[in-house]
C-alpha positions in Angstrom: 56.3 -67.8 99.4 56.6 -69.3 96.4 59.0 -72.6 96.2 60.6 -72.7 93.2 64.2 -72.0 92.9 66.1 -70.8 89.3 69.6 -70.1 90.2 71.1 -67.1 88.1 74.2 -69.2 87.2 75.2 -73.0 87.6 78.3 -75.1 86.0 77.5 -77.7 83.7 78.8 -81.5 83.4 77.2 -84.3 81.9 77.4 -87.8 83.3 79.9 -88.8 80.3 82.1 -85.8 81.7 81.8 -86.9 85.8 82.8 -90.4 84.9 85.9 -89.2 82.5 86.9 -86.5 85.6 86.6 -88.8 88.3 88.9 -91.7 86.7 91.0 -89.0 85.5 91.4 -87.8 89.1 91.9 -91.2 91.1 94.9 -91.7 88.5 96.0 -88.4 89.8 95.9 -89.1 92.8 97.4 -92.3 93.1 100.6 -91.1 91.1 101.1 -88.3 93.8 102.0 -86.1 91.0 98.9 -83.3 91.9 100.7 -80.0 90.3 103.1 -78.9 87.9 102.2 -82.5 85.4 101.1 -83.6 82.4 97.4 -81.8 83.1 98.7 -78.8 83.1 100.2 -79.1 80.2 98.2 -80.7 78.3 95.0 -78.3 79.6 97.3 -75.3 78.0 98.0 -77.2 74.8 94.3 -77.7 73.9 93.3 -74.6 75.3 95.8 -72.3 72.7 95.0 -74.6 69.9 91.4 -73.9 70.3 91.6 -70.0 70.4 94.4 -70.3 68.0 96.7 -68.8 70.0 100.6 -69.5 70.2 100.6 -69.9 73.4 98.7 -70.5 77.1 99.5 -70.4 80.7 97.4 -72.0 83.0 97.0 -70.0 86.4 95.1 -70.1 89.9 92.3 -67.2 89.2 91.5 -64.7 86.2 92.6 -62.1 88.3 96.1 -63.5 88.3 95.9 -63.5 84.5 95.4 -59.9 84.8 98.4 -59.4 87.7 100.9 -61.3 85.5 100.1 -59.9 82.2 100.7 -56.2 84.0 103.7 -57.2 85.7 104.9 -58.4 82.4 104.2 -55.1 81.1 105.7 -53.0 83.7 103.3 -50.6 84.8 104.6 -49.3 88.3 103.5 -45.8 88.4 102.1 -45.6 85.2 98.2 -45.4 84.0 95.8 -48.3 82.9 92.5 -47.0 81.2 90.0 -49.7 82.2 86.4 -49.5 81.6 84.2 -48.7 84.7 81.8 -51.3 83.9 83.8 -54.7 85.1 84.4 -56.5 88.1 86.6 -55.0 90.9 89.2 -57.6 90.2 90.2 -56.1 87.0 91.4 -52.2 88.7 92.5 -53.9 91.8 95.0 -55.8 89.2 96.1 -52.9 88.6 97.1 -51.6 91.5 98.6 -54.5 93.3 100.9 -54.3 90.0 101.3 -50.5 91.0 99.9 -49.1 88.4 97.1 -46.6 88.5 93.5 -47.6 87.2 91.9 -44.9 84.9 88.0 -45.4 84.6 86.8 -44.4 81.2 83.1 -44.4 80.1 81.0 -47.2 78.2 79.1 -47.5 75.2 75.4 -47.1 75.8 74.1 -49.9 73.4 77.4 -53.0 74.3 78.2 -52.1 77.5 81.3 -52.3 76.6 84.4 -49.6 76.8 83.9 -46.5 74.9 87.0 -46.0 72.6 86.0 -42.1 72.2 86.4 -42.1 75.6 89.4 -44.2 75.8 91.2 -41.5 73.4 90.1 -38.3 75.9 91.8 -40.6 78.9 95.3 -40.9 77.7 97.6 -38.9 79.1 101.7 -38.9 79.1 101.9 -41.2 82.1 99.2 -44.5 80.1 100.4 -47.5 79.2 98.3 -49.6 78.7 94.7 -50.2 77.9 92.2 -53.3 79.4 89.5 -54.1 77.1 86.3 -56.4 78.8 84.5 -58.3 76.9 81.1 -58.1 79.1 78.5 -60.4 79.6 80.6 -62.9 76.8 80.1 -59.9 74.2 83.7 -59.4 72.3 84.0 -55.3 72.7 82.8 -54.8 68.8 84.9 -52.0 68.5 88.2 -54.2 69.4 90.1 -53.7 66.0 89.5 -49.8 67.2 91.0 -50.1 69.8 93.7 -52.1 69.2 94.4 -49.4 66.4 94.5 -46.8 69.4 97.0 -48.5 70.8 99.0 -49.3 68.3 99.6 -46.2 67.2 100.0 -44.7 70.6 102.7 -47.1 71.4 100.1 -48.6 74.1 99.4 -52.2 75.4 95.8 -53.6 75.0 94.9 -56.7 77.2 91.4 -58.2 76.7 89.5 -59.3 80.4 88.3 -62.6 78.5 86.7 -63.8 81.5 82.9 -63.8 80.3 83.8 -64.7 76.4 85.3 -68.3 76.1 84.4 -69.2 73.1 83.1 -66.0 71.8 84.0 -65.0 68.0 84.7 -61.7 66.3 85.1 -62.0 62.6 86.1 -65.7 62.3 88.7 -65.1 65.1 88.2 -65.9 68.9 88.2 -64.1 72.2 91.7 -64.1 73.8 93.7 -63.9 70.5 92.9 -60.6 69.4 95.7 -58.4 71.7 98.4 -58.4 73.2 97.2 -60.7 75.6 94.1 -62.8 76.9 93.0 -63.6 80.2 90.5 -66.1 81.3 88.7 -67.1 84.4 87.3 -70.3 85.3 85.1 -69.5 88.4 82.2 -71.5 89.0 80.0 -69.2 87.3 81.4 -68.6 83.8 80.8 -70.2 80.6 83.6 -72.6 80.9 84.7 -73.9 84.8 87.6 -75.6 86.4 85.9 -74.5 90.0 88.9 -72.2 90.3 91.5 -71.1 87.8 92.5 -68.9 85.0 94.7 -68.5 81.5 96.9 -66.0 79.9 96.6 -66.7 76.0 99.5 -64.6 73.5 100.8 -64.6 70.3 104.4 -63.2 72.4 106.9 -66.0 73.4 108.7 -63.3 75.8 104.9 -63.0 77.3 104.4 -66.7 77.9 108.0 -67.5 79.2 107.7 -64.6 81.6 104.5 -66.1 82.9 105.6 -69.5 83.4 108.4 -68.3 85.6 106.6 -65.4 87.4 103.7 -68.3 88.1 106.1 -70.2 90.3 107.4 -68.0 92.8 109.6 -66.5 89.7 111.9 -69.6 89.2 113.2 -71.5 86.4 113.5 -74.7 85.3 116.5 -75.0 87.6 114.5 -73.8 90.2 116.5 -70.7 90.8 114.7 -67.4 91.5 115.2 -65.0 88.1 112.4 -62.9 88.9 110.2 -61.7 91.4 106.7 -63.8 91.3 104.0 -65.6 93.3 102.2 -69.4 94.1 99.9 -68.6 91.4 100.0 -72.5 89.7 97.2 -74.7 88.6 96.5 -78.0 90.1 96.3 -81.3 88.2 92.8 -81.9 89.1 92.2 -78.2 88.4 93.2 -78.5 84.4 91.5 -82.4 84.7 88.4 -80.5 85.0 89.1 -77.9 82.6 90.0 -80.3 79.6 86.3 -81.6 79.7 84.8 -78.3 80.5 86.6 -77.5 77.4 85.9 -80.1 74.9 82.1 -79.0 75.6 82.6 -75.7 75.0 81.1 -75.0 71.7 77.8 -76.9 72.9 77.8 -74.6 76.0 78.1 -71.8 74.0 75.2 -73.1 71.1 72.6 -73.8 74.5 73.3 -69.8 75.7 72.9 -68.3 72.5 69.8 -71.0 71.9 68.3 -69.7 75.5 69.2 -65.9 74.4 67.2 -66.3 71.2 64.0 -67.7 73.3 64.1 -64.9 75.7 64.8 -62.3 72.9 61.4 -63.2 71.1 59.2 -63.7 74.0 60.6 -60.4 75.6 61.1 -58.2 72.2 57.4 -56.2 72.1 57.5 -55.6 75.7 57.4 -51.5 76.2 59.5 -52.1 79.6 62.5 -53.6 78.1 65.3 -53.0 75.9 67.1 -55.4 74.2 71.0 -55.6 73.6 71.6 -56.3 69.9 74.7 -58.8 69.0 76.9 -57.9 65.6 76.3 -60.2 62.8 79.9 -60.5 63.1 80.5 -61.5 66.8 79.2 -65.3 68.3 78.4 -64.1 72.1 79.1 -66.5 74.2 76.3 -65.5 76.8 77.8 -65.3 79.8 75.1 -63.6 81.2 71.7 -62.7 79.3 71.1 -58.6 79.9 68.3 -56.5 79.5 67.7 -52.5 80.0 64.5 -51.7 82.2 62.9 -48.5 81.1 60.9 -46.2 83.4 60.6 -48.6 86.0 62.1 -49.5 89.3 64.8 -52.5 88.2 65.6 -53.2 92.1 61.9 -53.7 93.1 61.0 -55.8 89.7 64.2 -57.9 91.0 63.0 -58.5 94.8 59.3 -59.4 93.2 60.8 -61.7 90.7 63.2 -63.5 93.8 60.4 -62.8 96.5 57.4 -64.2 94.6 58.9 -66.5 92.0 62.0 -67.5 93.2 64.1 -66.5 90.5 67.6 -65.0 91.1 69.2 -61.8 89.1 71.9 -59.9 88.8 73.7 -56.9 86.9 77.1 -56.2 84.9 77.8 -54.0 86.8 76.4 -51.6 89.4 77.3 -49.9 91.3 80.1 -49.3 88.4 84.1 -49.5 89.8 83.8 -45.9 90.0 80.9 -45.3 92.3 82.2 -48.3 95.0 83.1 -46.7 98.2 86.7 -47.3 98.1 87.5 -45.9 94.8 85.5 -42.7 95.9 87.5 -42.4 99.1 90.8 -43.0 97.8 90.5 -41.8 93.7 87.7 -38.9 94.6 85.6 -40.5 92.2 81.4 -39.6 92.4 78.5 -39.3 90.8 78.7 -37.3 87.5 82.5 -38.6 86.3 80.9 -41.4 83.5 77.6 -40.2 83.2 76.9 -43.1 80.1 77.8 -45.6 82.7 75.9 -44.1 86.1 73.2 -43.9 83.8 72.5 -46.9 81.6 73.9 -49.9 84.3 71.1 -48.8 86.8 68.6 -50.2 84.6 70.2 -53.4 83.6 69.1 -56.7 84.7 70.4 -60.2 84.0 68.3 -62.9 83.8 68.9 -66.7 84.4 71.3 -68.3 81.9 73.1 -72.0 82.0 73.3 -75.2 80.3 70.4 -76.5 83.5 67.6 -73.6 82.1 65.2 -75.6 79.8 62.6 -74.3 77.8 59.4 -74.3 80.3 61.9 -72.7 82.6 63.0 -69.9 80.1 58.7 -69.7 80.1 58.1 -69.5 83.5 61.3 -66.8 84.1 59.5 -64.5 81.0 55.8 -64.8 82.5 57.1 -64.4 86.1 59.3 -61.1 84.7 56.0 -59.9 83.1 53.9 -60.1 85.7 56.8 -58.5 88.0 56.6 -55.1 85.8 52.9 -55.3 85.8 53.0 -55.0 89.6 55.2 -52.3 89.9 54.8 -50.3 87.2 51.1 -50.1 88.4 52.9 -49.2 91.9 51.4 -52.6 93.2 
């Protein structure tokens, strides 16, 4: 068995940015003052002036992003159209809100939702739409959408949690709706090793979510509304101011690692590349590629079997097709037919700031010799 490891994912932080964190945390913890501080604050601040947003809300997790933005928006017993092709975080928002999740289909060449699809969806009881920018690609059709709902009197969140620092037309993920959210899990671009944050142009928006963020009190610490622990930690947004004043570079060394694997891979007949806008920066959350006429979970096992290299997807099975949905929505097989089809064939490849270029190499000749072998039925 071979040896070598390359992990799919793996956060990022220089030695500059370990020395800054740690002295920034010993202060922390000396003054006793380890949530609801200057941080915080100060985390938010940098974070809305970067994606020139009025304002930003630090939070525990993405999905509580999501939760408080639909809260804010009042969708008890009404319909979210949501593509199918996200994590489960982003329906199960939905219905701890108690809403309803409404999967629509995705577009073949971005993964991303389909706003033809989006249209057939809405019904009397919607309310709302979530776009998700997959993979760190800003939905290109996003001023469609937005237009959709505009004129159908609909909200239209964006599920930022792949794109920091992505661009669309000079203008940046998380300031193109009604609302952002972000996650900081381990894994994404940008980490705080947990956490989240709402980004909005709407003061209501942002005061709501301060309040609902702390149990629903205000500064007089009396309960106004009905709302959760769902704060972020000192050391939480300590981490995430560094993480963010890096962000650009972390972004230039995806898209730099994107470009090698798109020329070495581009005249292979077994694989399909996804084509970025000349107008969107991706941000490369995850490097994906479509398999053709070959067996993408068997290539996978070779390539972590025999080479020691870790995969993934975006996503399959899609929300649709997991068990629970089908057991308590009646989805199956045959509902999104551009999704069922198109995700089972998609494979994501290593990507983070620790891939270098003999390792970008070594992923490309082991992927090669992977199809070889199966597509000869080796």
């Amino acid at each position: 068995m071979n040896q070598r490891q390359v992990f799919s994912a793996a956060p990022f932080f220089d030695e500059e940015s370990i020395v800054g964190i740690v002295a920034e945390i010993k202060s922390v913890l000396k003054s006793g003052m380890l949530t609801d501080g200057l941080h915080v604050k100060s985390f938010e601040n940098q974070f809305a002036q970067y994606i020139q947003s009025r304002y930003a809300v630090a939070v525990n997790s993405g999905t509580a992003a999501l939760e408080i933005m639909l809260r804010f928006f009042g969708i008890e017993g009404k319909e979210v159209i949501i593509p199918t092709n996200t994590f489960v975080a982003t329906p199960t928002s939905v219905l701890f809100c108690g809403g309803v999740p409404v999967f629509a289909d995705i577009n073949a060449t971005t993964l991303c939702i389909d706003p033809e699809d989006v249209k057939r969806r809405i019904t009397p009881k919607t309310v709302g739409v979530i776009a998700v920018h997959i993979a760190g690609l800003i939905c290109p059709e996003i001023n469609e959408l937005r237009e959709l709902c505009h004129s159908n009197g609909l909200f239209l969140i964006e599920d930022a949690a792949h794109a920091h620092g992505a661009v669309i037309d000079t203008k940046k993920a998380g300031n193109l709706c009604d609302g952002g959210a972000f996650s900081f899990y381990p894994t994404k671009v940008m980490t705080t090793g947990q956490g989240g944050m709402i980004t909005s142009n709407n003061s209501e928006l942002a005061v709501v979510a301060q309040k609902m963020r702390d149990h629903g009190l205000n500064s007089d610490r009396i309960m106004v509304m009905l709302g959760d622990n769902w704060c972020m930690s000192e050391i939480t947004a300590i981490i995430g101011k560094y993480q963010l004043a890096n962000l650009d570079r972390f972004v230039e060394k995806r898209n730099e690692i994107a470009k090698r694997y798109n020329h070495a891979l581009a005249k292979n007949p077994y694989v399909s590349l996804f084509q970025t806008p000349v107008n969107i920066c991706h941000s490369y959350y995850k490097y994906s590629l479509k398999l053709n006429g070959i067996d993408k979970g068997k290539v996978a096992l070779a390539l972590k079997k025999d080479f020691g290299i870790d995969t993934g997807s975006i996503y399959y099975p899609p929300c649709h097709l997991h068990p629970w949905y089908m057991a308590n929505f009646n989805t199956c097989e045959g509902n999104l037919p551009v999704s069922e089809t198109v995700l089972k064939d998609v494979l994501c490849l290593p990507i983070h700031l620790g891939i270098t270029v003999e390792t970008i190499d070594y992923v490309v000749d082991s992927l090669n010799t992977c199809i070889s072998r199966v597509s000869d039925g080796k």
